[in-house]
MARVEXKOL-164718 format. One record per residue (C-alpha): x, z, y; residue number from 1. Coordinates in pm, 1 decimal, decimal comma. Last residue first. Layout:
! MARVEXKOL-164718
X	Z	Y	NUM $
...
This chain:
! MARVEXKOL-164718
-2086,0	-10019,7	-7884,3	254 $
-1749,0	-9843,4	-7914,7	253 $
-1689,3	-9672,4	-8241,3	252 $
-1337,5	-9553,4	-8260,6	251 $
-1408,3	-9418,3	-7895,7	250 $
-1252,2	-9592,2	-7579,6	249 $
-1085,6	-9382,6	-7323,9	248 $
-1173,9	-9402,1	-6973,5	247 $
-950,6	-9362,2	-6617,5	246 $
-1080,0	-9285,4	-6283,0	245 $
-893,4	-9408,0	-6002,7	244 $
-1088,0	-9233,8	-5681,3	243 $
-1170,9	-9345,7	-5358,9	242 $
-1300,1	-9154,2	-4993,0	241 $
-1163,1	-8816,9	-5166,2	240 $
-1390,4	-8544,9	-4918,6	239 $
-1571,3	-8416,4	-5261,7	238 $
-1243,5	-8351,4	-5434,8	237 $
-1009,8	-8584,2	-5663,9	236 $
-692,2	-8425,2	-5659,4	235 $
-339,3	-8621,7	-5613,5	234 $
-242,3	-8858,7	-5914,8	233 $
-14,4	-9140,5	-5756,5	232 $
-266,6	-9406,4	-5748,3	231 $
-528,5	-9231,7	-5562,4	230 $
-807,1	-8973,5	-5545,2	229 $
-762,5	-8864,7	-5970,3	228 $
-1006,0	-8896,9	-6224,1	227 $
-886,3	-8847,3	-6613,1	226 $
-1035,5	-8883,2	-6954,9	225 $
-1336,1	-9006,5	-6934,6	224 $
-1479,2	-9120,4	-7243,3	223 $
-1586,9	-9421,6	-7355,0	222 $
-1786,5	-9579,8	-7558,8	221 $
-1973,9	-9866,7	-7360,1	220 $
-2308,0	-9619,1	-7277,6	219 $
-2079,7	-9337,2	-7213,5	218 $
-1890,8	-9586,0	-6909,7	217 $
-2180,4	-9659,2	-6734,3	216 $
-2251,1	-9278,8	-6712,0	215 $
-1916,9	-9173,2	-6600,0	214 $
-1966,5	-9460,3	-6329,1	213 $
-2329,6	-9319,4	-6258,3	212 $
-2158,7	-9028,7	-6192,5	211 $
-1894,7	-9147,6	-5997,1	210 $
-2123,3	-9313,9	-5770,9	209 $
-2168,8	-9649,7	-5749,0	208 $
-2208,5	-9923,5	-5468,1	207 $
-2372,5	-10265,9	-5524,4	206 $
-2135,8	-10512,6	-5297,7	205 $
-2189,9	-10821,7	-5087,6	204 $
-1891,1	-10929,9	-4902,7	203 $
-1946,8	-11143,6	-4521,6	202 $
-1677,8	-11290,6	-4372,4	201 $
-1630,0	-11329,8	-3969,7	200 $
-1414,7	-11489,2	-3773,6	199 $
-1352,0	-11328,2	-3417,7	198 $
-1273,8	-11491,3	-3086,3	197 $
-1048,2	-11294,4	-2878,0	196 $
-1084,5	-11549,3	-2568,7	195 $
-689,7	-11544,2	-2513,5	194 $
-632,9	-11663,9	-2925,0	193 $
-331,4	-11498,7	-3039,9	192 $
-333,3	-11262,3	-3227,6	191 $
-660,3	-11393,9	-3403,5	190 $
-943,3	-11158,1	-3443,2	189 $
-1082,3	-11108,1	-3828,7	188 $
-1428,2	-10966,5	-3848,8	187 $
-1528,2	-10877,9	-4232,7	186 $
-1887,6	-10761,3	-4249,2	185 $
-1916,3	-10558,1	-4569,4	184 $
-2268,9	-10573,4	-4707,5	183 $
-2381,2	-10268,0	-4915,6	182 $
-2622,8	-10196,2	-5130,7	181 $
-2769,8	-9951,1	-5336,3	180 $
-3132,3	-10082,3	-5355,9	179 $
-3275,2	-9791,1	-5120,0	178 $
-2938,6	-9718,8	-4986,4	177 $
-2986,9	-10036,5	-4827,7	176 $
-2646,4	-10017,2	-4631,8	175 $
-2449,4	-10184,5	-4343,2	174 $
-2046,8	-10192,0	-4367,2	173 $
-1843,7	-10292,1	-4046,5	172 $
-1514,6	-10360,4	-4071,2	171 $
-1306,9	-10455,3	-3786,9	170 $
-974,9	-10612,6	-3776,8	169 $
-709,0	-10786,4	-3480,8	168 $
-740,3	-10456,9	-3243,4	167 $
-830,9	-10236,8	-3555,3	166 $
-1146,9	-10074,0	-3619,9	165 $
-1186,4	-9975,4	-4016,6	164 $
-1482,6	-9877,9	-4187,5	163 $
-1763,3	-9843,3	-3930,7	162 $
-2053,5	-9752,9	-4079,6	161 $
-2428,1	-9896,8	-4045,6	160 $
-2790,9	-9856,8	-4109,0	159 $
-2859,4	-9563,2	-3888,8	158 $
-3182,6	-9415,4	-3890,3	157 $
-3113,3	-9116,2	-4050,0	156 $
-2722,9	-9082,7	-3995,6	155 $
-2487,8	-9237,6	-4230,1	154 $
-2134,1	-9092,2	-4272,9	153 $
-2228,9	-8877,5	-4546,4	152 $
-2376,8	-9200,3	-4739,1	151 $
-1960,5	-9298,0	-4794,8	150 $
-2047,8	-9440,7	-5128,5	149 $
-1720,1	-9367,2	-5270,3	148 $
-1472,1	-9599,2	-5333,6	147 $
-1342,6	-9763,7	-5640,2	146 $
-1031,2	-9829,6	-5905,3	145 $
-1128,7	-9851,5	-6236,4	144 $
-905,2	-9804,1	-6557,8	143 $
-1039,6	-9917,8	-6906,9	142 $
-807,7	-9746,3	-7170,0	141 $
-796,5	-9827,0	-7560,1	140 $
-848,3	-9596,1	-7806,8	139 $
-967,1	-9822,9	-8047,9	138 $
-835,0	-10164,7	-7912,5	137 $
-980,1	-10309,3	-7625,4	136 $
-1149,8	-10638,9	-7564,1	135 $
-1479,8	-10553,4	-7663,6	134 $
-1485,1	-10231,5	-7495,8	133 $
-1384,2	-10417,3	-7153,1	132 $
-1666,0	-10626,6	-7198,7	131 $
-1948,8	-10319,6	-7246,8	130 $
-1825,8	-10190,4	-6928,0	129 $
-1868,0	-10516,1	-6771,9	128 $
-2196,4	-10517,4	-6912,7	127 $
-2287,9	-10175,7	-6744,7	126 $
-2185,5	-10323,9	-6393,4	125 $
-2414,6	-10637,5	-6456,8	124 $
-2713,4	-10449,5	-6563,6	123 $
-2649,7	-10219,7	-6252,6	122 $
-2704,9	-10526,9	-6047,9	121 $
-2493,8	-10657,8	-5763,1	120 $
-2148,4	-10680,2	-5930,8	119 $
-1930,2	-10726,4	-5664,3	118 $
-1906,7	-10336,1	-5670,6	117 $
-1668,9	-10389,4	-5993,9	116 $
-1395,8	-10485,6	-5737,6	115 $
-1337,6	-10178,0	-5573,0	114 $
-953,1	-10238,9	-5549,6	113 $
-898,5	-10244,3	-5922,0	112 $
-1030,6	-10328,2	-6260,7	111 $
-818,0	-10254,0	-6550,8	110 $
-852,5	-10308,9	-6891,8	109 $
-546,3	-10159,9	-7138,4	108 $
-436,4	-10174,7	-7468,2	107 $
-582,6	-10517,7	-7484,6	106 $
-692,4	-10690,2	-7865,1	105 $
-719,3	-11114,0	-7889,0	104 $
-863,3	-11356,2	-7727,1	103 $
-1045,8	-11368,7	-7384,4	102 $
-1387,1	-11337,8	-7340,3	101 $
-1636,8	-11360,6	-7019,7	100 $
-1895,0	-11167,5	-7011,4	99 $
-1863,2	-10923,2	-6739,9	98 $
-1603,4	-10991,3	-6590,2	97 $
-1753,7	-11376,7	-6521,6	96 $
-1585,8	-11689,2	-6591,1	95 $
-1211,1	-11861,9	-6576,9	94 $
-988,3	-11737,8	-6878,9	93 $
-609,7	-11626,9	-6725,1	92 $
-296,6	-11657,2	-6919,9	91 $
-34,7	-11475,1	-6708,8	90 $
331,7	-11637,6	-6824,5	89 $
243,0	-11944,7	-7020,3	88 $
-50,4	-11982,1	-6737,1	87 $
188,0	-12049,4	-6474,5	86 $
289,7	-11788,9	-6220,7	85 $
322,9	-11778,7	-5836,7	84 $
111,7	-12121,9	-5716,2	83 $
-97,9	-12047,1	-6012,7	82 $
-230,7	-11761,7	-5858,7	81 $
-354,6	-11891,2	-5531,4	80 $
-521,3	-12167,4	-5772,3	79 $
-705,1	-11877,7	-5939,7	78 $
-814,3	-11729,1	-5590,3	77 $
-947,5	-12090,0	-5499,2	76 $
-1160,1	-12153,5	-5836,6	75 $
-1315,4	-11807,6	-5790,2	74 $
-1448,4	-11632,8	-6133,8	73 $
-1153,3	-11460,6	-6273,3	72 $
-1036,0	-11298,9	-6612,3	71 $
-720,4	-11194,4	-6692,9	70 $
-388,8	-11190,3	-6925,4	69 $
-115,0	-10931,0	-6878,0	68 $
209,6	-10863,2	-7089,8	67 $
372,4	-10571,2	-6979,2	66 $
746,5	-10657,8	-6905,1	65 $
763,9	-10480,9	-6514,2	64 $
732,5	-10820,8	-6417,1	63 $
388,5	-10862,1	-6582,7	62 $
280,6	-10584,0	-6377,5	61 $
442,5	-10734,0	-6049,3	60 $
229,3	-11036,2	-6127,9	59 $
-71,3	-10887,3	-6216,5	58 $
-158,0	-10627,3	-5934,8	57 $
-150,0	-10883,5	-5653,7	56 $
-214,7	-11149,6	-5894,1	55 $
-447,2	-11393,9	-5663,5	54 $
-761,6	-11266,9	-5820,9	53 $
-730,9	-11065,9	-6108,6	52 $
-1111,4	-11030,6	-6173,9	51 $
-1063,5	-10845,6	-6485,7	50 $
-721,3	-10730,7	-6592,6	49 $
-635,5	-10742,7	-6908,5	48 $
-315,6	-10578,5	-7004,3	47 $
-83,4	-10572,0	-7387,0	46 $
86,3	-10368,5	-7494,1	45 $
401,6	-10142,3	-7410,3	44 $
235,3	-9753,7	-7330,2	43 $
-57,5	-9961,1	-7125,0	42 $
-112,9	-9638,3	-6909,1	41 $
223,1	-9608,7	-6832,7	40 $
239,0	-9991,7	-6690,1	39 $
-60,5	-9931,1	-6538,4	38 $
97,5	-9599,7	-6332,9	37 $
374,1	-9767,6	-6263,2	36 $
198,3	-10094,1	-6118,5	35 $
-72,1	-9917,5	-5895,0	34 $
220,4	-9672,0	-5720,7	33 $
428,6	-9929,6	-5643,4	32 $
115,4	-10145,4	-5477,6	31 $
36,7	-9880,1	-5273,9	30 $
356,1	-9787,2	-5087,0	29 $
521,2	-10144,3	-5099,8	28 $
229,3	-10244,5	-4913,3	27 $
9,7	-10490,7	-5076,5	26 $
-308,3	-10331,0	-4983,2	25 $
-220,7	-10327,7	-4625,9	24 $
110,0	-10458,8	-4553,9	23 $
426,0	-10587,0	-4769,4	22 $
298,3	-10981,0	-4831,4	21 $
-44,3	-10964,9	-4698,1	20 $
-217,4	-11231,6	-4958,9	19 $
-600,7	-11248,5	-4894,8	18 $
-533,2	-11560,6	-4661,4	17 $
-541,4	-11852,1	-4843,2	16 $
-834,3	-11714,3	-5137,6	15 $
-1039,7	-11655,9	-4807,2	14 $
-976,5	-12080,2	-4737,0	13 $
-1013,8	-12173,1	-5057,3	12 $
-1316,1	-12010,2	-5162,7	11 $
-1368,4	-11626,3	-5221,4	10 $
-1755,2	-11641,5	-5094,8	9 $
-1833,0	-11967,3	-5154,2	8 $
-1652,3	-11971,2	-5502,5	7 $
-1906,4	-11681,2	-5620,0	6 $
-2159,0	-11827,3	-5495,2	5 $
-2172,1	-12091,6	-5735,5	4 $
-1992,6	-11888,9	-6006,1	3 $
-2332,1	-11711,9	-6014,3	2 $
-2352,5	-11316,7	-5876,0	1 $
């Protein structure tokens, strides 16, 4: 995906609204979770955290002490950020995860929150793999947070799922599961408007299964070392609807 429509997608309006202060995915209840185990994981250096967005993850990371840099492609969602922490404090390189470059050695990569779908091709999923080996030391970690394809819940003949159906949310995702992809149809219904009018934002995604993931990952130079269902390291099984799954980079990554 191009920075073009990159910015239309997460522009200024989207970037506006994607805080939640204390509910949903910034809930005291994920988010603590997310930081302690990242902060483990990066055992005192330093964090890069690819498409970091508005700092959701970043800013309470860098507040734990663990330096953090990052990468991000909207204009909007980087502004978001800058209204929390200036760039002495989270330095963050504008351009694609998977090529884009920021100085210097990471102990840790992360990409969270299913983020490495937004990559549409498989090329472009590999190459951020191949990124995150470039920035990390030997023995480095790249953590990824992401869902699984939920294909079980898809009849023949039926092109849709229904994610989440809330009285002011719905999420509807519809498949080609020929190309592996997904669009995530976003409706958002104001409180309170009388005629329940909805907004609606569209989110293309490529979906991956862990496999392919482990795959991805071999190709870069790493190893997997650990797949849990969530955050706080409960079983992965075949009814997990996510998994954190965290890889170890070889001595001689490609």
């Amino acid at each position: 995906m191009d920075s073009t429509e990159q910015n239309r997608l997460w522009d200024k309006d989207t970037a506006s609204r994607y805080d939640t202060p204390g509910t949903g995915m910034f809930a005291a209840e994920v988010l603590g979770p997310t930081v302690d185990r990242l902060a483990t994981l990066a055992g005192g250096g330093r964090a890069l955290e690819f498409a970091i967005g508005t700092g959701r993850v970043a800013v309470p990371l860098a507040e734990r002490g663990v330096p953090v840099a990052g990468i991000e492609l909207s204009t909007a969602m980087l502004e978001e950020l800058r209204t929390k922490v200036g760039p002495d404090e989270i330095p963050v390189v504008p351009g694609d995860m998977a090529t884009a470059r920021v100085p210097g050695e990471f102990a840790l990569v992360y990409l969270v929150f299913n983020t490495i779908s937004n990559l549409l091709t498989q090329q472009e999923q590999v190459a951020c793999f191949r990124n995150a080996a470039r920035h990390l030391s030997p023995g480095g970690c790249f953590v990824i947070e992401l869902w699984v394809p939920e294909l079980r819940r898809l009849p023949p003949g039926t092109p849709a799922t229904v994610g989440i159906s809330e009285s002011e949310y719905i999420l509807l995702d519809t498949y080609d599961v020929l190309r592996q992809q997904v669009v995530s149809h976003h409706f958002h219904f104001s409180a309170d408007s009388g005629d329940r009018q909805a907004q609606l934002h569209r989110t293309p995604h490529r979906y991956i299964w862990p496999a392919e993931l482990d795959l991805m990952a071999q190709l870069a130079g790493f190893t997997l070392e650990s797949r849990h269902a969530d955050w706080t390291g409960a079983e992965f099984t075949a009814d997990s609807p996510s998994h954190v799954s965290v890889y170890r980079l070889g001595d001689s990554a490609s």
